[in-house]
C-alpha positions in Angstrom: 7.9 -77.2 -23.5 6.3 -79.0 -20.5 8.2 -80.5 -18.1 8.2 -82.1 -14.0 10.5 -84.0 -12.2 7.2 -85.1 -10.1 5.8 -87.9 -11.9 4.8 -91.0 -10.5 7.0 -93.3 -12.8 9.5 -91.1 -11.5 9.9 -91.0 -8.2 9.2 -94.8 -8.5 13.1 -94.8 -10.2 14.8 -91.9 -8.7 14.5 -89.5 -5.2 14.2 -85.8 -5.0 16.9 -83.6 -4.3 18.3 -80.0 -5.1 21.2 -78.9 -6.5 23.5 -76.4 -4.1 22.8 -72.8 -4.0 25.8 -70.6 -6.0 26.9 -67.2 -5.0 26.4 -64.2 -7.8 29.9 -63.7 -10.0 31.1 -60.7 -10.4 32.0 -58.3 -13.4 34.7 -58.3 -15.4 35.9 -55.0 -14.2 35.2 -55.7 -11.1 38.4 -58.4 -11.9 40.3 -55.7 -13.1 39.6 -55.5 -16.5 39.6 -52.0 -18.4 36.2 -50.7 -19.3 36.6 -51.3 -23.2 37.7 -55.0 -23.1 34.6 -55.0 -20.3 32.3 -53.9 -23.2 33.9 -56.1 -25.8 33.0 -59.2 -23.1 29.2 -58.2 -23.3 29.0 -57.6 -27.3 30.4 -61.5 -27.3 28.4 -62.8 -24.6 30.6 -63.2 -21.6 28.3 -61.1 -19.6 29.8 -62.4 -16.1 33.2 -64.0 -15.6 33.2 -68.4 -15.0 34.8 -69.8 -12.0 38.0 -70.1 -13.6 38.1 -66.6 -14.9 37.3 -65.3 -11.1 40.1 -67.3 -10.1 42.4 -66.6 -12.7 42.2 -62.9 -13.8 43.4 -61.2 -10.6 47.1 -63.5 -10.5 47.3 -63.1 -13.7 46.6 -59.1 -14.2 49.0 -58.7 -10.4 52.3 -60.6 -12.3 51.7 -64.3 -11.5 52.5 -67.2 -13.5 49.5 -69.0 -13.3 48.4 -73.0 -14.0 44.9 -73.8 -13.9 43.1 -76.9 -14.1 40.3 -76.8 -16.5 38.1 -78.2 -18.7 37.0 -77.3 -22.4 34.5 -75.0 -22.3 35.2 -73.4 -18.9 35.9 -70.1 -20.2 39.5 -70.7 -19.8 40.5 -68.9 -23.0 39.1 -65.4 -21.9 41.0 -66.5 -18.6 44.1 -65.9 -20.3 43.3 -63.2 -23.2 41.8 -60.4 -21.0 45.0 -60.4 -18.7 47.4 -60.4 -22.2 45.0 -57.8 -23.8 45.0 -55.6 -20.9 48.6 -55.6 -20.2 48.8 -55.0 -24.5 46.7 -52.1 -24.9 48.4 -50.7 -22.0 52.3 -51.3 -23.3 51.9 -52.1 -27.0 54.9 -53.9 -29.0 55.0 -56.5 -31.7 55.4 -60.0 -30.8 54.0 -59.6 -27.3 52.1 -62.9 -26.8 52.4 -66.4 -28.3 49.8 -68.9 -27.6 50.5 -72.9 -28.1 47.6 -75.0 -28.9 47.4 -78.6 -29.9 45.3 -78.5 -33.0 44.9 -76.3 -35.7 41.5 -76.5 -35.1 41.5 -74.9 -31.5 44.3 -72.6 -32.9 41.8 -71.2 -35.2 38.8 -70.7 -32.6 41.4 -69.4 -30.0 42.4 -66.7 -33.4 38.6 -66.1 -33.4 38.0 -64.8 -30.0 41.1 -62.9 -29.8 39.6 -61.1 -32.9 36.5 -60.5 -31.7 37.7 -59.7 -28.2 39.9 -56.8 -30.2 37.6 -55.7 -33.1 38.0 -51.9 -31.7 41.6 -51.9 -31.5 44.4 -52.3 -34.0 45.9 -55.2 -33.2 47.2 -57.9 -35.2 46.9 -61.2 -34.7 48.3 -64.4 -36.9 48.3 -67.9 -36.2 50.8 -70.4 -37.4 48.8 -73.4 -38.0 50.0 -76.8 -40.8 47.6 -76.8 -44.0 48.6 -73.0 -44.7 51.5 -72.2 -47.0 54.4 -71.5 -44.9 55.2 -68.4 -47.4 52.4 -66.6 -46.6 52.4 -67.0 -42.7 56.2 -65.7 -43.1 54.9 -62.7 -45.0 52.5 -62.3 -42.1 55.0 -62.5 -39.6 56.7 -59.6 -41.1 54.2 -56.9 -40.4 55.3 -57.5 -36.5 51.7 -59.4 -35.0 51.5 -58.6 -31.7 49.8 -61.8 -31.0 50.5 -65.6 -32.5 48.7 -68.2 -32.0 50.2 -71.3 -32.9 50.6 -75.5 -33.0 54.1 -76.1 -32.1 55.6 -78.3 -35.1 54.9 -74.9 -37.5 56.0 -72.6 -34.8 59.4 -74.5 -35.0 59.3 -74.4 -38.4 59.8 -70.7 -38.1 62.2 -70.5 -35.5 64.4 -72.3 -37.6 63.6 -71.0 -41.1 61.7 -67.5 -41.0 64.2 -64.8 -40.9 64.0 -62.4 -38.7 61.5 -64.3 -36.6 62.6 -64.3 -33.0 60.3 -64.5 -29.8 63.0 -62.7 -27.6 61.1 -59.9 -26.9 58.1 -61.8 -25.8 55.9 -61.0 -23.1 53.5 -63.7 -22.5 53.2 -67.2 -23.4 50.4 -69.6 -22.8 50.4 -73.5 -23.0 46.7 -74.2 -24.0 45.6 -78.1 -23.5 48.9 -79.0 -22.2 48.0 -82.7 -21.7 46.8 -82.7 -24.9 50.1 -81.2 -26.2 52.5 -83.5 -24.5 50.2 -86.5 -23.3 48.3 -87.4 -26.4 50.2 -85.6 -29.0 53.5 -85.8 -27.7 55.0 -82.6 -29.0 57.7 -82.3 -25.8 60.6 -82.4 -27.9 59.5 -79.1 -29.7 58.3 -77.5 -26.4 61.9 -77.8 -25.6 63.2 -76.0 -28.5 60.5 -73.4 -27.9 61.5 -72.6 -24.3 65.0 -72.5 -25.3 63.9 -69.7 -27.8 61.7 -67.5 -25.2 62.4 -64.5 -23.3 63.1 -65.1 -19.9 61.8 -62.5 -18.7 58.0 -63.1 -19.9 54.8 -64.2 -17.8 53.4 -68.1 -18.4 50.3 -69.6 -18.2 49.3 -73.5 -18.4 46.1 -74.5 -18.8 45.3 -78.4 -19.0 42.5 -80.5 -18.1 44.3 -82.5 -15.7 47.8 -82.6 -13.9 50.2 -85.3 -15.7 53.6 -86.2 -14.9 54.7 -84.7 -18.2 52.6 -81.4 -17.4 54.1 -81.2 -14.1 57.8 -81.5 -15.6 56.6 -78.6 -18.2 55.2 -76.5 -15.2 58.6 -76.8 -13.4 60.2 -75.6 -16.5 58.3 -72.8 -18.0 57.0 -71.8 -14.8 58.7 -69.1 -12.5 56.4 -69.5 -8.8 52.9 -70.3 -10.2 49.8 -69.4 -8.9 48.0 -72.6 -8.5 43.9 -73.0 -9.5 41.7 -76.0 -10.4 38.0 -75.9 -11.1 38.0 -79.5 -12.6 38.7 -81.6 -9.2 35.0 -82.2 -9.1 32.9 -82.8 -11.7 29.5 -80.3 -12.4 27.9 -79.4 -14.8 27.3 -75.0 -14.8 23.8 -73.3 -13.2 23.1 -71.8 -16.3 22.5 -75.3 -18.1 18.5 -77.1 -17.6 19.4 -80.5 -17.9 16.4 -83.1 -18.7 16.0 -86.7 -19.8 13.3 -88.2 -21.5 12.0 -92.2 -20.3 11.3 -93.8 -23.4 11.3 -97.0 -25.6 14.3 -98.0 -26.8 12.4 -98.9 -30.1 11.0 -95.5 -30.6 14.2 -93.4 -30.1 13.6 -92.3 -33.4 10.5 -91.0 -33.3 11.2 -89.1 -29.7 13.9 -87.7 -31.6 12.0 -86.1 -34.5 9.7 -85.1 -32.2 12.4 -83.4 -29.9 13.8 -81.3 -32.6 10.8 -80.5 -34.3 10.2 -78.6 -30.3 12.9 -77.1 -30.9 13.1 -75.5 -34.2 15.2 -72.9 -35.1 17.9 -73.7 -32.5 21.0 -75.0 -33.2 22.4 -78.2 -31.4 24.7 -80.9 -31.1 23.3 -84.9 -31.3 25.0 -87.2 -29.7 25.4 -91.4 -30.3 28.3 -93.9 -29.3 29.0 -95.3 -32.6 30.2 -94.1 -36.1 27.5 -95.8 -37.8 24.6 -94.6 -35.5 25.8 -90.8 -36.3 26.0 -91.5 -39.8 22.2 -93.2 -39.4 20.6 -90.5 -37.8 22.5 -88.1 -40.2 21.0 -89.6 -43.3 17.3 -89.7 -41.7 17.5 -86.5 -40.6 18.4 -85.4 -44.1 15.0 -87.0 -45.4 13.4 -85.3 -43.0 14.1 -82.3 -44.3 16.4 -81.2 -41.4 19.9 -79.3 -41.7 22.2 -81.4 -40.2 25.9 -82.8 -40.7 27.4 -85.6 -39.2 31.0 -85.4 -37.3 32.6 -88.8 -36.8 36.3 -90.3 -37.3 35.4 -92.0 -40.6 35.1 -88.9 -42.4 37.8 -87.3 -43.7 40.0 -84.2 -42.4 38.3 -81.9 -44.9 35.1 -83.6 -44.5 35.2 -82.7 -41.0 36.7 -79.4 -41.5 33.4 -78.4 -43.8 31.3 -79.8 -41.6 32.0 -77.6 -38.8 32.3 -74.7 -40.7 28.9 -75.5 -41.9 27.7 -75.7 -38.3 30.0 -72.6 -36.8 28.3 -70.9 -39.2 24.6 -71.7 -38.9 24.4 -72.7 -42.7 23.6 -76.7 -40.9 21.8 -76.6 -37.6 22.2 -80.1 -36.3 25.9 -81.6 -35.4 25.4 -85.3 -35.1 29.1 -86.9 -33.7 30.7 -89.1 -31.7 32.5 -88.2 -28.9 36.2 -88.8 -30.2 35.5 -86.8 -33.0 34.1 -83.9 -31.3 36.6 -84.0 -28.4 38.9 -80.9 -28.1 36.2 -78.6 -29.9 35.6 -75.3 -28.6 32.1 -74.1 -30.9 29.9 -71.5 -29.3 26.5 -70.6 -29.5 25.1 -74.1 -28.9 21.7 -74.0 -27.5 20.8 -77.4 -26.6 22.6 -81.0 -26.8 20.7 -84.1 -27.2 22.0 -87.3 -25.9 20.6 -89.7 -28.4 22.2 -92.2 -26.2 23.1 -92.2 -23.2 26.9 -92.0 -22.7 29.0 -94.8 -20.4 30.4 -92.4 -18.4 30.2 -89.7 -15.9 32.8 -87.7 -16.9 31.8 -88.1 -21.2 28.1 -86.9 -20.4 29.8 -83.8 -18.1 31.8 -83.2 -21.6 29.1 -83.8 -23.6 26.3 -81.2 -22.1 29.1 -78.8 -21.5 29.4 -77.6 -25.0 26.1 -75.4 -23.9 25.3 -73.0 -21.6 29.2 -71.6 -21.9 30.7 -68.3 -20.4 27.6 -67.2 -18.7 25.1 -68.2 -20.9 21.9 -70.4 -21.0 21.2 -74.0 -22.4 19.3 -77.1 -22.8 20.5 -80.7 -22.7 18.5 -83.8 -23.4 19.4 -87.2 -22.7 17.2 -90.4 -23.7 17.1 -92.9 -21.3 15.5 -95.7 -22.1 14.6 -99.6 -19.9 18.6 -100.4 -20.3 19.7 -97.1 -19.1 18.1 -96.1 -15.8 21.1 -97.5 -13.9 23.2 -95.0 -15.9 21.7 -92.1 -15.1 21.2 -92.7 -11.7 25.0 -92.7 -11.5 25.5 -89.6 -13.6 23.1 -88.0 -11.4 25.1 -89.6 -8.5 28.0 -87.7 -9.7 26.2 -84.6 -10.6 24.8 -83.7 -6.8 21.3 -83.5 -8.7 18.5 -84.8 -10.1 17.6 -84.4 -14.0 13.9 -82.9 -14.3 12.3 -85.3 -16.8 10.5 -83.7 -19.9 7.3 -85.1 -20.6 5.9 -85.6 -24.2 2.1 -87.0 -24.8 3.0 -90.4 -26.6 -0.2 -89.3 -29.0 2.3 -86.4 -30.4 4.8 -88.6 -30.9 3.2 -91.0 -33.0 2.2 -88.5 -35.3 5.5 -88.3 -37.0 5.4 -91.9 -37.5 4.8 -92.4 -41.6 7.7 -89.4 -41.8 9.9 -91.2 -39.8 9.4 -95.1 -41.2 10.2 -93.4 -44.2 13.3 -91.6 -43.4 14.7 -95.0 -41.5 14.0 -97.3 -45.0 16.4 -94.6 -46.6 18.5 -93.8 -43.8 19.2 -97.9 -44.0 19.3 -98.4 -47.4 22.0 -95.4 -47.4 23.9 -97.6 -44.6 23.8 -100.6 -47.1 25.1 -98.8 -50.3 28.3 -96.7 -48.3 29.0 -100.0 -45.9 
């Protein structure tokens, strides 16, 4: 795929400049870790540890509480499981960690890695999520997990109810999304009966995307002499992510786009647009195009959404078309490119947007279309990046050849529109 960030049109909008050199991470076990959790890293990707993983593996694996700032998609979950695994494999017992989480659904990818992070040891992990019959999650609980992973209104649930369940003998507990938790889900009232419920004598971690006044009255509780960490205070985007933009009509966004993914297939990605309707759009004309896609957005059901991201998690649909409010929160790896079909208002939404690729070490693409009304946008986004975007060229002659496909697919992409609004 050809690309330059020299072009005459160009530097006629924007000026050169280069992003900050980066030092080299280090390994995993150079952090600390044991050799076997080091190898488990590698067969899942995390080949070298993030910036929050740097900074919180050593407090963590010394004794320190710890509460870090940062973002989805950070590596912030194998910030917190390789310190718990290590100190597990090392002094086994059941019910040795409990991990909160705000969603089921980010209680179920949080399960994920924990499994795959422990695929060569026998340990036992359950979560405690609503939608599951509370029967068999009691049953579970009785062969003595030594890991939960949990939403806190079911975790209650079997405090209170599940006998025999007690968390008195617990080791570690983290707070996952913790402004999520108490800001926009406002579960405080069961954090409190939680806490009451906990050993005392157990390790903490918080991990939020930014500092509250609610999180900070939860850190003063939970919290015995944290170690402090932030890599969210400044926005970036990771070294490992190629981030372009294509200048184009705004009329032909359609046909850019079919030509974009058709460069890129076999890859699986994430489209972004600002509206319900435009995901649903795109999602139907992508369908008579022939393309495996799904579309993510908050007029869809709960288990409408639920398959959908199955269906992408597990490669069976290749394209995620969704809106930002329906895709906030979600932790998916193995993205390889996102596509901002348009541009984003914000700073900050675009910084969430191309970070769902190019996670824990890995590589990725992002492209954003920018058309005459959006220039001013992404000079501010590139403002707030400390870089310039490269732009990727396409010959407007290979674009137009998907034209007769693509008139086609809009006529039944609208008429779809018609018949469902």
């Amino acid at each position: 795929m050809a690309s330059s960030s020299g072009s005459p049109r160009r530097r006629s909008l924007l000026e050169g400049g280069k992003p900050a050199r980066k030092t080299p991470p280090s390994t995993f076990q150079d952090l600390g870790i044991d050799e076997l959790l080091s190898v488990a890293c590698t067969s899942l990707g995390y080949r070298t540890p993030t910036p929050i993983q740097e900074q919180a593996i050593p407090p963590a694996l010394a004794g320190r509480d710890l509460i870090a700032l940062a973002e989805t998609g950070s590596g912030k979950t194998v910030a917190y499981l390789l310190p718990i695994l290590h100190h597990l494999f090392d002094h086994p017992q059941p019910l040795h960690s409990l991990i909160l989480a705000p969603t089921r659904e980010l209680a179920l990818q949080i399960t994920k890695v924990v499994e795959g992070l422990v695929a060569a040891r026998s340990v036992l992990c359950v979560s405690l999520i609503g939608g599951v019959p509370r029967i068999l999650q009691a049953m579970a609980l009785g062969k003595k997990p030594h890991i939960i992973v949990a939403t806190p209104g079911r975790l209650v649930d079997h405090l209170e109810n599940t006998k025999g369940f007690s968390l008195r003998q617990l080791r570690y507990f983290v707070i996952d999304e913790a402004d999520r938790l108490l800001d926009d889900l406002d579960f405080g009232p069961e954090l409190s009966i939680i806490l009451k419920l906990l050993s005392p004598n157990r390790r903490t971690y918080l991990f939020s995307a930014t500092m509250s006044g609610k999180v900070e009255a939860l850190q003063r509780a939970a919290l015995s002499n944290p170690r402090r960490m932030s890599v969210s205070s400044k926005m970036q985007t990771v070294a490992t992510l190629l981030q372009s933009f294509l200048l184009i009509p705004h009329q032909h966004k359609d046909l850019y786009l079919a030509k974009l993914l058709d460069e890129l297939t076999g890859r699986n990605g994430i489209i972004f647009t600002r509206t319900i309707e435009e995901a649903q759009r795109l999602f139907f004309m992508l369908q008579r195009l022939g393309l495996s896609a799904v579309a993510l957005h908050g007029d869809l059901t709960q288990t409408a959404r639920e398959k959908a991201l199955d269906q992408f998690r597990s490669k069976s649909r290749r394209l995620l078309v969704a809106t930002d409010i329906a895709a906030r929160g979600l932790d998916i790896d193995s993205v390889d490119v996102v596509v901002n079909y348009d541009l984003p208002g914000d700073s900050r939404t675009y910084i969430h947007r191309v970070g769902r690729t190019a996670r824990a070490g890995k590589s990725g693409r992002a492209f954003s279309f920018v058309t005459q009304y959006d220039i001013e946008l992404l000079v501010r986004i590139e403002e707030t990046l400390g870089q310039k975007l490269e732009e990727h060229v396409v010959a407007k002659v290979e674009v137009m050849r998907h034209s007769l496909r693509v008139n086609d697919a809009q006529r039944v992409a609208a008429q779809k529109m018609k018949e469902l609004y």
